[in-house]
C-alpha positions as CSV (number, residue, x, y, z in Angstrom):
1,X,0.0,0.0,0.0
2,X,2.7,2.0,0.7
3,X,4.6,1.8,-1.8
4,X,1.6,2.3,-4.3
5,X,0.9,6.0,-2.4
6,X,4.7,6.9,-2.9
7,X,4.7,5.6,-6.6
8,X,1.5,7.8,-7.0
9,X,2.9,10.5,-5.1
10,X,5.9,10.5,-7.5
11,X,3.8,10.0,-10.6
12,X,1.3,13.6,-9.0
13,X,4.9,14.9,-8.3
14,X,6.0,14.4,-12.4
15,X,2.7,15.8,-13.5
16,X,2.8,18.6,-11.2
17,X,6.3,19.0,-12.4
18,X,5.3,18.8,-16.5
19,X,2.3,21.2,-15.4
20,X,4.1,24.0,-13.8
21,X,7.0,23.8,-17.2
22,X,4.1,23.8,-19.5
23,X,2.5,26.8,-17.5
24,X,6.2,28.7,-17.4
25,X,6.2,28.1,-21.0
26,X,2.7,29.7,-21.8
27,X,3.4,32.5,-19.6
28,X,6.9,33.6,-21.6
29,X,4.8,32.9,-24.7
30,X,2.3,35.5,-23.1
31,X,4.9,37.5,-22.3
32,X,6.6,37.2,-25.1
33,X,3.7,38.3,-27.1
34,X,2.6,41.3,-25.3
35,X,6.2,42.2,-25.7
36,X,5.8,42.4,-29.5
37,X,2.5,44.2,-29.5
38,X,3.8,46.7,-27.1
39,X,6.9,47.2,-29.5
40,X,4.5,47.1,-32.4
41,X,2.9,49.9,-30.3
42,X,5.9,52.1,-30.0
43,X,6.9,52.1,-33.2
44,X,3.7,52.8,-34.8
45,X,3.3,56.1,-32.6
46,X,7.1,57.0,-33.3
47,X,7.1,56.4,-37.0
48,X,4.0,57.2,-37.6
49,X,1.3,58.5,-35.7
50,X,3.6,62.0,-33.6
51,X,5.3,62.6,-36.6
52,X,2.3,63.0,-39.0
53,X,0.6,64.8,-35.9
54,X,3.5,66.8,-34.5
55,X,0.9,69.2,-32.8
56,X,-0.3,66.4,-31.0
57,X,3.0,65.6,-29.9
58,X,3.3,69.1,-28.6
59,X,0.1,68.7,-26.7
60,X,0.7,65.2,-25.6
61,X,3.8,66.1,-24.0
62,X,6.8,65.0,-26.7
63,X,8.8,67.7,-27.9
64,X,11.2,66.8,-30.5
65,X,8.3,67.5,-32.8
66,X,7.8,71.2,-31.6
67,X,9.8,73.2,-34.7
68,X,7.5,70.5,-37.1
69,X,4.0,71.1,-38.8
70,X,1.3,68.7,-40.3
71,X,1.9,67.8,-43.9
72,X,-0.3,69.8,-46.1
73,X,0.5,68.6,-49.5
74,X,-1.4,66.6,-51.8
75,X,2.0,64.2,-52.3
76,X,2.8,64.8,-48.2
77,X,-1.0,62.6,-47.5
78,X,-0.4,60.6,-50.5
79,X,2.2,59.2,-48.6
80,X,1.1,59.5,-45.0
81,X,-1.6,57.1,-46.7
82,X,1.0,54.6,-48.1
83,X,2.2,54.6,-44.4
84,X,-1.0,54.1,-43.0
85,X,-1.9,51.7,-45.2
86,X,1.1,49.7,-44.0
87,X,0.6,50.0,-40.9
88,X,-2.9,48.9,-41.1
89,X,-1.4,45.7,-42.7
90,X,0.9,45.2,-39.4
91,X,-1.3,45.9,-37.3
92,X,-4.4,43.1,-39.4
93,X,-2.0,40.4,-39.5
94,X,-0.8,40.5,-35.6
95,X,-3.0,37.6,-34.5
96,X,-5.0,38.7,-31.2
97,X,-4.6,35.2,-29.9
98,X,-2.8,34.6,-26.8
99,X,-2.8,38.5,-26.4
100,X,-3.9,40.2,-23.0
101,X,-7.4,40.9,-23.1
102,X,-5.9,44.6,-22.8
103,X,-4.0,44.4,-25.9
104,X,-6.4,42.6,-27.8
105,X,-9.0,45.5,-27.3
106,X,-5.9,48.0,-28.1
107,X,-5.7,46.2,-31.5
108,X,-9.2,46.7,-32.5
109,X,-8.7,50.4,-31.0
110,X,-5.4,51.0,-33.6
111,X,-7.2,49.5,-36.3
112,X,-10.2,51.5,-35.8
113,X,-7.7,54.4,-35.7
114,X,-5.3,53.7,-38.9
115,X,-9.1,53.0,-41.0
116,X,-10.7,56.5,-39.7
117,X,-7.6,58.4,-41.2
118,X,-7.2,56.5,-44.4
119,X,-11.3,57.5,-44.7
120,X,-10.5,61.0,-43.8
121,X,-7.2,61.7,-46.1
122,X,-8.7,59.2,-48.9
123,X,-12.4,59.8,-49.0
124,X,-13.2,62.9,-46.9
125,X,-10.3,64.8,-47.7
126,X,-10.8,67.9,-45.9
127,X,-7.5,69.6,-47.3
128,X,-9.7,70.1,-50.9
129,X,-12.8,71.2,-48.1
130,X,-12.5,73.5,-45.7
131,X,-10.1,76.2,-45.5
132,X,-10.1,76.6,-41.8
133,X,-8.0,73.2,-41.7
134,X,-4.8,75.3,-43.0
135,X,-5.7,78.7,-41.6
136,X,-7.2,77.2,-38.0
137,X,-4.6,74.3,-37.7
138,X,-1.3,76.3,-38.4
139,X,-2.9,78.8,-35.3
140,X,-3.4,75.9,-33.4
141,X,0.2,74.7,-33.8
142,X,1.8,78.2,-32.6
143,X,-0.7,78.5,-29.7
144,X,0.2,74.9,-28.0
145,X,3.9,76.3,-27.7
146,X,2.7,79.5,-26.2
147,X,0.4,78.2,-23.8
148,X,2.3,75.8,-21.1
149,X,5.3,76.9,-20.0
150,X,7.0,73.4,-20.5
151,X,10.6,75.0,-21.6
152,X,12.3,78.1,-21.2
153,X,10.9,81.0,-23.3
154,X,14.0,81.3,-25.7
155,X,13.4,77.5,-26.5
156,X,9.6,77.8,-27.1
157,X,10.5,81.0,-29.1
158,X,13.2,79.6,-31.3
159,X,10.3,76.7,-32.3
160,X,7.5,79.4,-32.8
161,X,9.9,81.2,-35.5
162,X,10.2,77.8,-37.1
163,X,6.3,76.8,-37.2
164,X,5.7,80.6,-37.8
165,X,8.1,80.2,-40.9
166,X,5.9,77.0,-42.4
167,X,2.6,79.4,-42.0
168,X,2.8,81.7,-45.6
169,X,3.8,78.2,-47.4
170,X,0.7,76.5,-45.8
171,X,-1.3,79.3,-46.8
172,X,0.3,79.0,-50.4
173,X,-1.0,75.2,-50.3
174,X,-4.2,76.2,-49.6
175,X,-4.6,77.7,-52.9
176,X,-3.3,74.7,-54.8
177,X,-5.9,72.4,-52.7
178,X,-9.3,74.0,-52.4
179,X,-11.3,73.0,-55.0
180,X,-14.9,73.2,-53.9
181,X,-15.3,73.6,-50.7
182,X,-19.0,73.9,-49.4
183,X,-19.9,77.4,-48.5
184,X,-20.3,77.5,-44.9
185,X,-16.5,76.1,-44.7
186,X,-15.4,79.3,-46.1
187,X,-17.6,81.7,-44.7
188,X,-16.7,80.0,-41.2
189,X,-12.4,80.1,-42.2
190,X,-13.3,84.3,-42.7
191,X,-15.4,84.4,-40.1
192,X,-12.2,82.8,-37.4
193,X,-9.4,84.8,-39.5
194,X,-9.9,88.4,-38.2
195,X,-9.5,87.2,-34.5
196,X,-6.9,84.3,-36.0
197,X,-4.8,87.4,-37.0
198,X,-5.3,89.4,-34.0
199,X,-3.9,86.6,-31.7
200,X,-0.5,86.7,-33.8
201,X,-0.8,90.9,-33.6
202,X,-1.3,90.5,-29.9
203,X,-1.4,87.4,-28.2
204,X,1.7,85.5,-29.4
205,X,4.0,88.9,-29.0
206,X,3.0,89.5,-25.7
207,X,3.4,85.7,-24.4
208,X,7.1,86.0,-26.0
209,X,7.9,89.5,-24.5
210,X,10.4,87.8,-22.1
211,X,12.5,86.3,-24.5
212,X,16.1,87.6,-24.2
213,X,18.2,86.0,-27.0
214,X,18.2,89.5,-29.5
215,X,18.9,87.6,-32.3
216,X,15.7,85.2,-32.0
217,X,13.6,88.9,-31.3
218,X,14.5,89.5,-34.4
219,X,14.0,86.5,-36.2
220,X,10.4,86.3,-34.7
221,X,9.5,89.7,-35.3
222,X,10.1,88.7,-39.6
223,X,8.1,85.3,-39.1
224,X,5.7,86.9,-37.3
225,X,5.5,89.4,-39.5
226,X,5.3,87.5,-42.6
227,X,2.9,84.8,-41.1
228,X,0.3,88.1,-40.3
229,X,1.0,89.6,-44.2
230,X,0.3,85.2,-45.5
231,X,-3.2,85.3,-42.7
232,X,-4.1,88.6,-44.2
233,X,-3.6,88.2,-47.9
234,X,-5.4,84.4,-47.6
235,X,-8.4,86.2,-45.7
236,X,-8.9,88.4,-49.1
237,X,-8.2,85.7,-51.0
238,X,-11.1,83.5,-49.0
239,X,-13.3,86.6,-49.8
240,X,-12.5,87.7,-53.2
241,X,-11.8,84.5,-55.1
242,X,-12.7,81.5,-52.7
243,X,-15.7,82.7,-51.5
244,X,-17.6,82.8,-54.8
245,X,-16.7,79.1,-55.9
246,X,-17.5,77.6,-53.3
247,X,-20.4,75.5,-53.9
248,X,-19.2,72.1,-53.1
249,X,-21.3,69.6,-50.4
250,X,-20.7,69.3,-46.8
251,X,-22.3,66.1,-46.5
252,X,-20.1,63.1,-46.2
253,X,-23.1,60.8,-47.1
254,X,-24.5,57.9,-45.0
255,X,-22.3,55.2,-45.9
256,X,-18.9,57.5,-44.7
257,X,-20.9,58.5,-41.5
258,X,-21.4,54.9,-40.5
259,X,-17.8,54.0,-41.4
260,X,-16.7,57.0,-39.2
261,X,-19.0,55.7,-36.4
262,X,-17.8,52.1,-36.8
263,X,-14.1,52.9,-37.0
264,X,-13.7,55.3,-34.2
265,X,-16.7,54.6,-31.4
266,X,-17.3,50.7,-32.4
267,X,-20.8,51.5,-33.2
268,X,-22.7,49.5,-35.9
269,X,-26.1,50.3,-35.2
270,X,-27.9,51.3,-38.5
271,X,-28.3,55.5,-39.4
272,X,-32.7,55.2,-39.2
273,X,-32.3,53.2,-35.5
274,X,-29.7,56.0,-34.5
275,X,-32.2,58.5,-35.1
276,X,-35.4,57.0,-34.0
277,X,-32.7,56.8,-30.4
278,X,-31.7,60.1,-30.9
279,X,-35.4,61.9,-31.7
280,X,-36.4,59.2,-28.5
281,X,-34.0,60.7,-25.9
282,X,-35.1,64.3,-27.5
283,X,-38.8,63.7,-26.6
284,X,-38.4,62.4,-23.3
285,X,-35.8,65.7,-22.8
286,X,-38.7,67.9,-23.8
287,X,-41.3,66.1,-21.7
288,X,-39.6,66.5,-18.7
289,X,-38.1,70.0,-19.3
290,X,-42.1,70.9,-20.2
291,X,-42.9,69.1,-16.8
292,X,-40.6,71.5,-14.5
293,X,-41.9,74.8,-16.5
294,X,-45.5,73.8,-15.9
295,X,-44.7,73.7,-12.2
296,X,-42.2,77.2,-12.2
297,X,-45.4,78.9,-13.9
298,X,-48.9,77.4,-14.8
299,X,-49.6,80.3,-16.7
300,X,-46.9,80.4,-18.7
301,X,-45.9,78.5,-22.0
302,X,-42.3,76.2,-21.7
303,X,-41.3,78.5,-24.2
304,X,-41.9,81.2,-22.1
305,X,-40.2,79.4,-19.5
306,X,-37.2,79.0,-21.6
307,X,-36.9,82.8,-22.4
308,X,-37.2,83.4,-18.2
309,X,-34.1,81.2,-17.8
310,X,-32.3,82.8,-21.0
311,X,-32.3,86.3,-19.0
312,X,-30.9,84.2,-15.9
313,X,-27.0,84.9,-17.0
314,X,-24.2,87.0,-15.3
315,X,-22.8,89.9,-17.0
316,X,-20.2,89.1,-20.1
317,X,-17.4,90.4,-17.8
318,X,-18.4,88.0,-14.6
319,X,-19.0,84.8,-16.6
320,X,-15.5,84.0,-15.9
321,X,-15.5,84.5,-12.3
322,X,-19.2,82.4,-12.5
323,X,-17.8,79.2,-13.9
324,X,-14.8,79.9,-11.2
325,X,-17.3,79.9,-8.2
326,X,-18.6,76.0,-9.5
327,X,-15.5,74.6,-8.3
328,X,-15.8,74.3,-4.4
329,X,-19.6,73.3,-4.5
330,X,-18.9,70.0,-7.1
331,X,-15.5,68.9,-5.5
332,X,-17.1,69.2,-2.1
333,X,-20.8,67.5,-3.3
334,X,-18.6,64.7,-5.2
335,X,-16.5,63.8,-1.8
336,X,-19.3,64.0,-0.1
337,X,-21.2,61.6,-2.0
338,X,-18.2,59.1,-3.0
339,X,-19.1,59.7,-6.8
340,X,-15.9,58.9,-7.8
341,X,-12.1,59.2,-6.7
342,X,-10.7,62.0,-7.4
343,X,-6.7,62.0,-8.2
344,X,-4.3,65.4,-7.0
345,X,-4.1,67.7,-9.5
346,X,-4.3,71.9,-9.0
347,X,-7.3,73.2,-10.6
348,X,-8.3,74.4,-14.2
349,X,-7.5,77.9,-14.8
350,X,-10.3,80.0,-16.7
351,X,-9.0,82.0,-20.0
352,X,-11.2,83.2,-23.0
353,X,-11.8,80.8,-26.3
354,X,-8.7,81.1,-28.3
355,X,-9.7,82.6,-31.6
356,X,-9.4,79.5,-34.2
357,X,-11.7,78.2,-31.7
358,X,-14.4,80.8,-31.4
359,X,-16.8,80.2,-34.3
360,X,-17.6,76.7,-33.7
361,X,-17.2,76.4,-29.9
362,X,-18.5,78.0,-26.4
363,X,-16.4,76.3,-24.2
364,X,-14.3,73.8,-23.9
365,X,-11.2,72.0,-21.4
366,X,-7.6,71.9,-22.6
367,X,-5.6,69.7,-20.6
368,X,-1.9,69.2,-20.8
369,X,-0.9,65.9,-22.8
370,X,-0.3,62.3,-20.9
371,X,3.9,62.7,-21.2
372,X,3.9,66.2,-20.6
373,X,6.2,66.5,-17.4
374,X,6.5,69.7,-16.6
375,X,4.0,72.6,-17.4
376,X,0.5,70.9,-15.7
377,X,-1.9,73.7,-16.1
378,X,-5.4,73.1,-17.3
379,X,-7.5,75.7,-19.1
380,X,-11.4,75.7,-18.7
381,X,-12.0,78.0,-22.1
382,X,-15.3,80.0,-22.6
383,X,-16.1,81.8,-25.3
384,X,-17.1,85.6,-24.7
385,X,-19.0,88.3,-26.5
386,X,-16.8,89.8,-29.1
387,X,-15.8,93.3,-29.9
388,X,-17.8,93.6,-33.1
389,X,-21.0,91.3,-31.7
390,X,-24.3,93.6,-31.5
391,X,-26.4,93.7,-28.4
392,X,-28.6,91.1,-30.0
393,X,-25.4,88.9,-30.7
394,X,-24.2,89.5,-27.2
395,X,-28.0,88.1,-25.7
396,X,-28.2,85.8,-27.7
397,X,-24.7,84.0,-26.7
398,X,-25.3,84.9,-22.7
399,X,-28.8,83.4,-23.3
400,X,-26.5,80.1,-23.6
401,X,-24.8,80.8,-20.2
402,X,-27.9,80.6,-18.1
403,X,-27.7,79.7,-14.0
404,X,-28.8,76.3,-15.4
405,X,-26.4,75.9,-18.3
406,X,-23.4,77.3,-16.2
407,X,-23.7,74.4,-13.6
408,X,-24.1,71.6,-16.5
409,X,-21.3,73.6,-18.5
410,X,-18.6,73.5,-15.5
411,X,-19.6,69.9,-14.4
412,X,-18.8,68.7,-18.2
413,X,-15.6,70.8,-18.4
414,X,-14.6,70.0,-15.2
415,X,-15.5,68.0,-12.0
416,X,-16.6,64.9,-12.6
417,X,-16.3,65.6,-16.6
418,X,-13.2,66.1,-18.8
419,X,-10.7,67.3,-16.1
420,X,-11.4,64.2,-14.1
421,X,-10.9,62.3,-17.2
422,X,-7.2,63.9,-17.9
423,X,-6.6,63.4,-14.1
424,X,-7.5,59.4,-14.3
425,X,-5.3,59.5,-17.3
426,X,-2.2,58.1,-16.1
427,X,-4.2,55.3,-14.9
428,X,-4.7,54.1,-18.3
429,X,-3.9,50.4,-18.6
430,X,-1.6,50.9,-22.1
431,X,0.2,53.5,-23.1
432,X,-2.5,53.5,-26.6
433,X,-5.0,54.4,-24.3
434,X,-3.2,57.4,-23.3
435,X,-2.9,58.6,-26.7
436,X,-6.0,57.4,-28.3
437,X,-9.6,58.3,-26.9
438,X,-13.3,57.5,-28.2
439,X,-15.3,60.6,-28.6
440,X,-18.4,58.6,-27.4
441,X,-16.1,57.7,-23.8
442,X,-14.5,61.2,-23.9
443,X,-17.8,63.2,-24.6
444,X,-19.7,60.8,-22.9
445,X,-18.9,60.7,-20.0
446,X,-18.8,64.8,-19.7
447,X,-22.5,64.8,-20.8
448,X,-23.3,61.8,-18.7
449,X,-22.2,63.5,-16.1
450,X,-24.6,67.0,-15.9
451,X,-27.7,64.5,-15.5
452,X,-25.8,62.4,-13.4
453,X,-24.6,64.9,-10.6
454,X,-28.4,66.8,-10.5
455,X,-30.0,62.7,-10.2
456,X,-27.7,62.5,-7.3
457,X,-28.4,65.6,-5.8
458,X,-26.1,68.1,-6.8
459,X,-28.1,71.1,-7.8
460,X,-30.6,71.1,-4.4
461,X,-31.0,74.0,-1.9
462,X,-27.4,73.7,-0.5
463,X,-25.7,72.7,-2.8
464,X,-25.2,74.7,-5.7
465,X,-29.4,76.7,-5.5
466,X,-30.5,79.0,-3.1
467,X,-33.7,77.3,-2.9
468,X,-35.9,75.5,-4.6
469,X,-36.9,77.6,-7.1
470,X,-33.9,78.0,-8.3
471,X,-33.1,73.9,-8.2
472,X,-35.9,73.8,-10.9
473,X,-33.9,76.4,-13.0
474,X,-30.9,74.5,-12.9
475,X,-32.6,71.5,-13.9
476,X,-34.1,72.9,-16.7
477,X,-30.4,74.3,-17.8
478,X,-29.0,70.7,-17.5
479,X,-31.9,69.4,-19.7
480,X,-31.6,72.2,-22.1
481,X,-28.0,71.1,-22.6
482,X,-29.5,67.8,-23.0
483,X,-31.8,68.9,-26.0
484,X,-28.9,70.8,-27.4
485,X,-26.8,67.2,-27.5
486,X,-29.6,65.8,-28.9
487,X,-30.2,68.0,-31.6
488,X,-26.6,67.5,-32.4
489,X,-27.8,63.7,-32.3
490,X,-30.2,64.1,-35.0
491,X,-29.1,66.8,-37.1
492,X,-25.8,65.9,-37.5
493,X,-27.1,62.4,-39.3
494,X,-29.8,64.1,-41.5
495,X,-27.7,67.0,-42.7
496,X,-24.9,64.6,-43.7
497,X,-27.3,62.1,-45.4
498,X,-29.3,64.7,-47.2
499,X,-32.3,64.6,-44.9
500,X,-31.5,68.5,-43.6
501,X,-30.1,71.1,-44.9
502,X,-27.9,73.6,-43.1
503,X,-30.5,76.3,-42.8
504,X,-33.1,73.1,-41.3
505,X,-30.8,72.5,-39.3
506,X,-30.2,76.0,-37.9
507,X,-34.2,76.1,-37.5
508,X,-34.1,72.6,-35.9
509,X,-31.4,73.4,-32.7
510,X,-33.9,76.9,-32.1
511,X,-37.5,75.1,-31.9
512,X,-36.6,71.1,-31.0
513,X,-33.5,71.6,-29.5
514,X,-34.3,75.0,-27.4
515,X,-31.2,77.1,-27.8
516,X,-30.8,80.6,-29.1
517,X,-30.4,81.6,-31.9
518,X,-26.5,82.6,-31.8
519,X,-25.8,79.1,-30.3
520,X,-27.9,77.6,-33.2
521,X,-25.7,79.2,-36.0
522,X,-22.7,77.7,-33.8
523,X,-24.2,74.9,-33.1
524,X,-25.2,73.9,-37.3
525,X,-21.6,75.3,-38.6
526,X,-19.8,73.0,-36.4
527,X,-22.0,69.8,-37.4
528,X,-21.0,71.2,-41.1
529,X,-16.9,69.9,-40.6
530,X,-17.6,67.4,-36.9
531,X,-20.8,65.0,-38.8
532,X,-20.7,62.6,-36.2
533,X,-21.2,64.9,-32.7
534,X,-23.9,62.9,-31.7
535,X,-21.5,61.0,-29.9
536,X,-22.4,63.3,-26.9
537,X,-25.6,61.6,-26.0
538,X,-24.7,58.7,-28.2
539,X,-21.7,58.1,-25.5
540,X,-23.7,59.4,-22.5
541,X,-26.9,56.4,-23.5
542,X,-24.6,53.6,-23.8
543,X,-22.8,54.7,-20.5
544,X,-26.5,54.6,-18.7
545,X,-26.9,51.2,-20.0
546,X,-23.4,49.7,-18.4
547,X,-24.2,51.0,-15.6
548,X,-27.5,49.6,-15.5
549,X,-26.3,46.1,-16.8
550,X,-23.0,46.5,-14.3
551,X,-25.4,46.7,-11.3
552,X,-27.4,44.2,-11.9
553,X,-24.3,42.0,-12.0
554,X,-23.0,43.3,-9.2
555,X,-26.5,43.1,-7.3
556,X,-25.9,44.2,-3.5
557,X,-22.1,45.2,-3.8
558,X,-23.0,48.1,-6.3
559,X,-22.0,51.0,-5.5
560,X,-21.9,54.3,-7.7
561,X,-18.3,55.4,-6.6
562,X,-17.2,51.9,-7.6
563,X,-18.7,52.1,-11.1
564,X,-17.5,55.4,-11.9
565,X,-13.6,54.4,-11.0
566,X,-14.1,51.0,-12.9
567,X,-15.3,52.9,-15.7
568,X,-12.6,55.9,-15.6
569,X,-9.9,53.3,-14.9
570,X,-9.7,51.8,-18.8
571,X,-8.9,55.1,-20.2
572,X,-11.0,56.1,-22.9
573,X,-11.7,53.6,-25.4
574,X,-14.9,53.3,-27.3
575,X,-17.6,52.0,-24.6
576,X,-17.9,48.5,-26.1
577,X,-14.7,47.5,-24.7
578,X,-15.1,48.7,-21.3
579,X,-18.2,47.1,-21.5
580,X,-16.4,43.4,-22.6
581,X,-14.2,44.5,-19.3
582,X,-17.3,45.4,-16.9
583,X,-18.9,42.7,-18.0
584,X,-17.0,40.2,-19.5
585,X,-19.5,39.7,-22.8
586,X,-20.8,41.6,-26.2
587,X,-23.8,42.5,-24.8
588,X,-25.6,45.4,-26.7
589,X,-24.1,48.7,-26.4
590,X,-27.8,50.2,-26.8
């Protein structure tokens, strides 16, 4: 007997033995592979992706891109698309098996990435469509080296003179690439260029008025120089030549919209069932936002309603200082509540709209990029009356920046929304998902967050009203941010598929979506060049659904808090994957 246990004993002690080398074998395999797909990785943002974006290498924190500037040539994305196209190859043939469940989901990510560029250089091709690209995108380029004080001034100066230097070439490119451009591309490129040009007559002087190399003063004040005469001479040009041809179409057509929605959100849900969702969530927004007036004021109409709240705004010169005086009440009502953790970081600072950014934008967060090391401010931007804007103009955009509004406004920008987001970043699992986001994660979330925050209390008597009255306001401001996310929704599908045109559309944000006029011209200009914005409430419905799903798997050990940092602690890829992670299946996004 005993010699039978100690023969199987020996035998268990072999197999245990073939076992554990079999399991040290897969595991360097595993290794092994994740090894090769984080290399993959590296070399396809080195080689490709920072240096045919170096401005997203400025903002993302890698500076040995910061004298370079996007390729604007015909024959430069001819072969940024050879590139891509071998890339996407690479990156098709790398099997996903025996990845990490982590890198697996990155490789539908860069895939999804690499297809929604070769769509947008090949198909879309918005350097032959919309002269704000050139005009817009070299501003953009100078600004992010102005902005953060991430190297000394003479440094950030000597790489200004060099971008500054590309600008009256750019400009010269233009004129070879326009074709046709639709109208409203134009119009919008001379509507930014007055204030584009007053930024390099004011702005970029003033933040270099430090620098103490001589030499480099001089050789900025030529390239700034020039780039103002190339700004100036391409804003007649947009106006006396431009202007007149251009009569091309805006839509990308129904078949491109899908492709961009499949490639960069992971969302194949058909165009007529994305509107029927979208027109849904916009009736039940109305409903409710009808509901609240009724009990503000029987005798009035909602739309009456609406205009009382439109006149509830600070003064142009306080709206600032208004957004400023959110931050105590949503830190404190988010630790208070365990809504989610929230990481160190110093708070946003508040700054005017940068002028490339003003037509087509009311306010937005820039954060400093995941390697940036050392210049870690945030700006919360807000778009403010301008010189030249009437009285009318000037109501019309304060309508926008009600006491409801300015509450939903600074808990997207900020706490819980996109600042929380860029201070989760570095908890990330992959160094992709620090680069690459999902608009319907990134955007979201932010929206997800204005309903969420008043469901949970934020908003009461206490906590951000005076009493209750007031509450309702605020309540109607988050759900007339709603509406305007959802006219986005369905707007942005039927202009671009021929069911709406621009001036519809225009028409459509005023009566379905109630905003103002001013925010509707915004509003339709922007969905002209961004088709697929509906990724706002698109993002924020599929979010409410995890959730949903996520606690009914987790029954009694729920919590919100827990949700939240589960969710925030993927990074920002498009919601079906955190959902395979959350959940561990393909369950319906929607």
């Amino acid at each position: 007997m005993y010699e039978r246990t100690a023969r199987g004993m020996r035998k268990l002690g072999i197999a245990v033995g073939v076992l554990a080398a079999l399991l040290g074998v897969m595991v360097a395999r595993a290794e092994d592979r994740t090894a090769e797909w984080n290399a993959l990785v590296d070399e396809f943002l080195e080689k490709v992706y920072f240096p045919q974006n170096p401005s997203a290498a400025t903002l993302d924190g890698l500076h040995q891109y910061d004298a370079e500037m996007e390729e604007y040539s015909k024959a430069g994305a001819e072969s940024q698309m050879r590139v891509l196209r071998e890339y996407e190859a690479k990156v098709e043939h790398f099997s996903a098996a025996g990845l990490r469940p982590v890198d697996a989901a990155d490789r539908e990510i860069l895939l999804g990435q690499i297809r929604s560029e070769l769509l947008s250089k090949g198909t879309l091709r918005p350097l032959e469509e919309n002269p704000d690209v050139y005009s817009g995108g070299a501003t953009n380029s100078v600004y992010l080296l102005m902005i953060r004080k991430f190297a000394p001034v003479d440094e950030r100066l000597r790489n200004v003179v060099a971008r500054e230097g590309k600008i009256p070439g750019i400009l010269r490119q233009a004129r070879e690439n326009l074709k046709n451009p639709p109208r409203v591309s134009t119009e919008i490129a001379i509507e930014q260029l007055p204030g584009i040009i007053g930024f390099f007559e004011k702005d970029v002087p003033a933040a270099f008025a430090d620098a103490q190399d001589q030499d480099l003063r001089a050789a900025f004040a030529r390239s700034n120089a020039e780039a103002i005469a190339a700004l100036k001479a391409y804003l007649d040009w947009l106006k006396s030549d431009l202007l007149a041809r251009s009569i091309g179409d805006f839509r990308i057509g129904g078949e491109n919209f899908s492709k961009k929605l499949h490639y960069e959100e992971m969302v194949d849900t058909p165009l007529d069932r994305l509107t029927d969702i979208g027109m849904a969530d916009l009736r039940k927004n109305q409903a409710e936002f009808q509901r609240i007036a009724k009990e503000l004021d029987p005798q009035k109409t909602p739309e009456a309603v609406l205009q009382d709240l439109a006149a509830m705004h600070p003064a142009p010169d306080e709206l600032l200082a208004a957004f400023r005086g959110t931050f105590d009440g949503l830190i404190a009502f988010i630790e208070q509540k365990k809504i989610i953790t929230i990481p160190s970081g110093p708070r946003p600072i508040l700054q005017e709209t940068p002028p490339f950014e003003r037509a087509t934008s009311t306010a937005s967060m820039d954060t400093p990029g995941p390697f940036e090391s050392k210049a870690r401010e945030s700006y919360f931007n807000v778009t403010l009356p301008a010189p030249g804007d009437t009285p009318a103009e000037i109501a019309s955009l304060m309508a926008g920046f009600n006491i409801g509004t300015i509450v939903s406004t600074a808990t997207h920008e900020t706490y819980p929304g996109h600042y929380m987001q860029y201070l989760w970043t570095p908890r990330a699992p992959s160094k992709l998902r620090k680069v690459l986001s999902a608009n319907t994660n990134v955007e979201g979330w932010a929206h997800y967050c204005e309903q969420m925050m008043l469901d949970e209390g934020y908003g009461q008597p206490g906590t951000g009203a005076k009493d209750a009255r007031e509450a309702k306001y605020i309540r109607l401001g988050q759900l007339q941010d709603a509406l305007l996310r959802d006219a986005r929704f369905v707007a942005g599908i039927r202009m671009h598929t021929g069911k709406m045109s621009f001036a519809e559309a225009k028409e459509f944000f005023v009566r379905e979506g109630y905003q103002s006029a001013k925010i509707a011209d915004i509003e339709s200009k922007r969905g002209t060049s961004d088709p697929t914005y509906l990724y706002y409430t698109l993002g924020k419905l599929q979010i409410l659904k995890l959730r949903e799903d996520y606690q009914k798997k987790m029954g009694a050990e729920f919590t919100l808090g827990k949700f939240h940092d589960e969710f925030m602690s993927q990074g920002f890829p498009p919601i079906a994957v955190v959902r395979r992670t959350l959940l561990g299946d393909d369950s319906p996004v929607l």
